[in-house]
Each structure stands twice: as C-alpha cells, then as structure tokens.
C-alpha positions in Angstrom: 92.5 80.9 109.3 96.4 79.8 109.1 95.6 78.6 105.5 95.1 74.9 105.0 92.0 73.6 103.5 92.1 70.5 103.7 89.2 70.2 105.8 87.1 71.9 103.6 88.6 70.2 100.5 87.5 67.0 103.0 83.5 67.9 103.0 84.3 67.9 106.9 83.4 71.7 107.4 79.6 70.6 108.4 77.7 70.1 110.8 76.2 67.0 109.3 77.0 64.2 111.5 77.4 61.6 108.7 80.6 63.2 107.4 82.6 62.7 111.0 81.8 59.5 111.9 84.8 56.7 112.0 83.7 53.3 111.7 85.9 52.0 114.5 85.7 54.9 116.4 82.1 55.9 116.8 80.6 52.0 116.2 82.7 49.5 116.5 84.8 51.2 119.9 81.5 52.2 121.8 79.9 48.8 121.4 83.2 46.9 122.4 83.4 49.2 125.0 79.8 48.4 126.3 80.3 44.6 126.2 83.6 44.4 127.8 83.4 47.6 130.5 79.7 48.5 130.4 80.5 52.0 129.7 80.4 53.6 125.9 83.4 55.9 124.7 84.3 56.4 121.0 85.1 59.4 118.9 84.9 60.9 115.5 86.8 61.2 112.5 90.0 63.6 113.5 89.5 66.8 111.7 92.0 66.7 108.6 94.8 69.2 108.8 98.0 69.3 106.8 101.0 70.8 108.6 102.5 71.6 105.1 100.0 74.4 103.8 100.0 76.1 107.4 101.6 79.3 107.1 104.1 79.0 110.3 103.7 75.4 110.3 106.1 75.0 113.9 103.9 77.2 116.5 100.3 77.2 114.3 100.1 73.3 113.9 100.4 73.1 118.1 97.8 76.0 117.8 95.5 73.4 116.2 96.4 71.0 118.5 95.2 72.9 121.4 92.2 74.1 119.8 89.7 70.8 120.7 90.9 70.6 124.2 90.5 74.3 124.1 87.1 74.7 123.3 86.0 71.8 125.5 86.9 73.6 128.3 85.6 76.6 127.1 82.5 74.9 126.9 82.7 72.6 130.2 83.3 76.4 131.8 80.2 77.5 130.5 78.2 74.6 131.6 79.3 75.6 135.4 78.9 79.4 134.9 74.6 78.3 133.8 74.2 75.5 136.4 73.9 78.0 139.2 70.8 79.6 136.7 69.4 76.2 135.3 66.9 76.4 138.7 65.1 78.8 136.2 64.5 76.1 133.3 63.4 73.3 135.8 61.2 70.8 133.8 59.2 68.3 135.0 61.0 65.8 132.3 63.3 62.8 132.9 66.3 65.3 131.8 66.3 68.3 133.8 68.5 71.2 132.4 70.7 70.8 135.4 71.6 66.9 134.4 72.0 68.3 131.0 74.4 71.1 132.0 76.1 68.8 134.6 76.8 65.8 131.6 77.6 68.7 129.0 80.5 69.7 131.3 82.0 66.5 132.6 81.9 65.0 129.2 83.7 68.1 127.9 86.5 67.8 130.7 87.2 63.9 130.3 87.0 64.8 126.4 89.8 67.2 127.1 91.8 65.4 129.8 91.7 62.5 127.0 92.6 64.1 124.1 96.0 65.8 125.9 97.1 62.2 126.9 100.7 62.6 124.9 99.6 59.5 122.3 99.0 60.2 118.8 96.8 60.5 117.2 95.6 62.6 120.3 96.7 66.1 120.5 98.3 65.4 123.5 101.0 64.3 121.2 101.5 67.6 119.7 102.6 69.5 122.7 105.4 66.8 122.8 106.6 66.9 120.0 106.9 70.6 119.9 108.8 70.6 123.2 111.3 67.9 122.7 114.7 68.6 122.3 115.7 67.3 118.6 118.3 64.6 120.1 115.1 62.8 121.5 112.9 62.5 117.8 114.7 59.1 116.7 113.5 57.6 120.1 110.2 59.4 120.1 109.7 58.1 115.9 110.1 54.7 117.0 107.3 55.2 119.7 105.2 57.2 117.9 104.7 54.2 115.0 103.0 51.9 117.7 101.0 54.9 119.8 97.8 53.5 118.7 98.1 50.5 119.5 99.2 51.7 123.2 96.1 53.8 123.3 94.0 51.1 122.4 95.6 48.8 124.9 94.7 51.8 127.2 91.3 51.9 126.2 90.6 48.3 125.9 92.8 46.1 128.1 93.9 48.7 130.8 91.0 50.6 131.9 92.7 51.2 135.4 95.0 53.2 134.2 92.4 55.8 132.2 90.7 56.0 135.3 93.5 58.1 136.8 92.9 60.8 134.0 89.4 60.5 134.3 88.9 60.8 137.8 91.9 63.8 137.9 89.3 65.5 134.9 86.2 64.6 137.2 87.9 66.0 140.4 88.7 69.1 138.5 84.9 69.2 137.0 83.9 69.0 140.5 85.9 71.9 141.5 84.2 74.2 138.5 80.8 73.5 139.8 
C-alpha cells in the first residue's frame, strides 16, 4: 500500500502460523512467564517493514506504527458491539460465545495498551520518535539501544509496573462493554 515489500519478500504475508512465530517471544517468554508469574504473555515475530522503500517514509512509517494498535481496537470494539447479541449463540459448551467475545476484546485492548508503551521495538516508540524535537535524538539514541532490555525487565522483573497499563486497558475494556 505505501510500497515496501519487504513483508512479502519475508514469506510473512500468510496466515500460516509457522511463519510468525519468534522463538523467544511466542515459547520461551510465555513459559517463563508461567513459571515465574503464573500468567502466559508472548508475541510474534514483528511484521518486517523497511522505512527506506516507503514512499513518504516521515508520516507513512508512524502510519504503520499505528496500524496494530489500530486494528486491535477495531476489533476489541467489535467484540462489545456483538456481546449484547451473543445471548443468541448461547451454547451449552465450556466456552460460551459471550466468554469468547468478552476474552477477544480484553486481549485486544491490553494488546494495544502494550504495544503503544513508548519502548522499541513496540510501536509505542514510533509516535515518539516522530514527535520529538530533533535536539532530543542523541539522548533518545542512547535510550533507544538498551529499550529491550527495559521492556524485558518490565515484563520479567517488574510486573507491578505493567499492571498499571493493564488495568488502565481493562478499566477502559470495561467501559466498552
């Protein structure tokens, strides 16, 4: 759409779940996660884009940015719009469409509240770096080189801290519905 292929160059334009998972991220994270929290969280592969083939690299690579928070609150939005219907589909199963539609929309507003936390290689950090002022990039470069590691640290040794942006996204999920 703003011309870079590298995704599709990648073999990551599928719906084959194979070619997205991330060793650390979607094994190794979950099960450390569940040992040492007793709760799961991981993540995919991030979707390859190269700023340098976008044709207005400046405003389109913050357009992709936005895009996965985007469409997880598209989607967490639609979840709330069907729970009010999902009486209609009542099963008499474990799962009940109104779990499903209830899990489908949280998990799509922590994904999103997550994802715009202002770390690379979230898109969070995207939005930063487009609005910062130029005088601020040698500061923000010597941050940016050890963001991971704060996110892990995040993730792994601070969980309190998450917990604000996930109860802020589950406050907010609880308004939708």
């Amino acid at each position: 759409m703003f011309g870079d292929d590298t995704a599709k160059r990648a073999g990551r334009l599928t719906l084959n779940p194979i070619a997205h998972v991330d060793p650390f991220g979607t094994i190794i994270l979950p099960v450390l996660l569940i040992f040492t929290t007793g709760r799961a969280f991981g993540y995919a592969k991030p979707v390859p884009v190269n700023p340098r083939n976008l044709r207005h690299p400046r405003n389109q690579s913050l357009l992709v940015s936005l895009a996965g928070p985007a469409v997880n609150i598209v989607l967490a939005v639609t979840a709330a719009l069907l729970l009010p219907h999902a009486v209609l589909f009542r099963q008499p199963r474990a799962w009940s469409t109104e779990d499903v539609l209830l899990n489908l929309g949280y998990a799509n507003v922590l994904l999103a509240a997550f994802n715009l936390i202002p770390l690379p290689p979230l898109d969070g950090s995207a939005i930063v770096e487009r609005l910062l002022p130029r005088a601020w990039w040698p500061g923000y470069l010597r941050v940016r080189q050890y963001s991971m590691g704060l996110l892990l640290i995040l993730v792994l040794l601070l969980p309190g801290v998450l917990s604000h942006v996930f109860n802020s996204a589950f406050d907010l999920w609880a308004h939708l519905i």
